[in-house]
N, C-alpha and C positions, 0 to 999 in steps of 0.2 A: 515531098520535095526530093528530086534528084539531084547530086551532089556529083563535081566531078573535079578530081585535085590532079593536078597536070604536074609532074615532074621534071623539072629541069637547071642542070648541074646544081647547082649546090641553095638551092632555094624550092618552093613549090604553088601555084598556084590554084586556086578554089574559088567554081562558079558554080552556081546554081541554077536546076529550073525546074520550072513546073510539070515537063512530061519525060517518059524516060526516051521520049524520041526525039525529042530537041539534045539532049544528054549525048548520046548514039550519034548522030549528026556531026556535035563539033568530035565526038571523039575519033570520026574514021578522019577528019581532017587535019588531024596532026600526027605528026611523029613521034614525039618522043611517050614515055611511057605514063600512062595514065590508070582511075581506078575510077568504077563509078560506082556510086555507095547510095542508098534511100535510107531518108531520114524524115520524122516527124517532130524535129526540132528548128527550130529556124536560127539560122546563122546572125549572130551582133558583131558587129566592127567594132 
């Protein structure tokens, strides 16, 4: 699972998916500063 936590001002948010070119994708389409991470854990709310 591709993970991508999106930064912005004083909070952060964190999506997930299945390929790292969906991940790639939303990442050229925002601005602010992001990170993308792989992981073989899966995310619990």
């Amino acid at each position: 699972m591709w993970v991508v936590t999106i930064f912005e001002e004083d909070t952060h948010r964190i999506f997930e998916f299945e390929t790292k070119e969906e991940a790639l994708a939303i990442i050229e389409t925002i601005e602010n500063p992001a990170i993308l991470t792989f992981t073989n854990l899966t995310l619990v709310a």
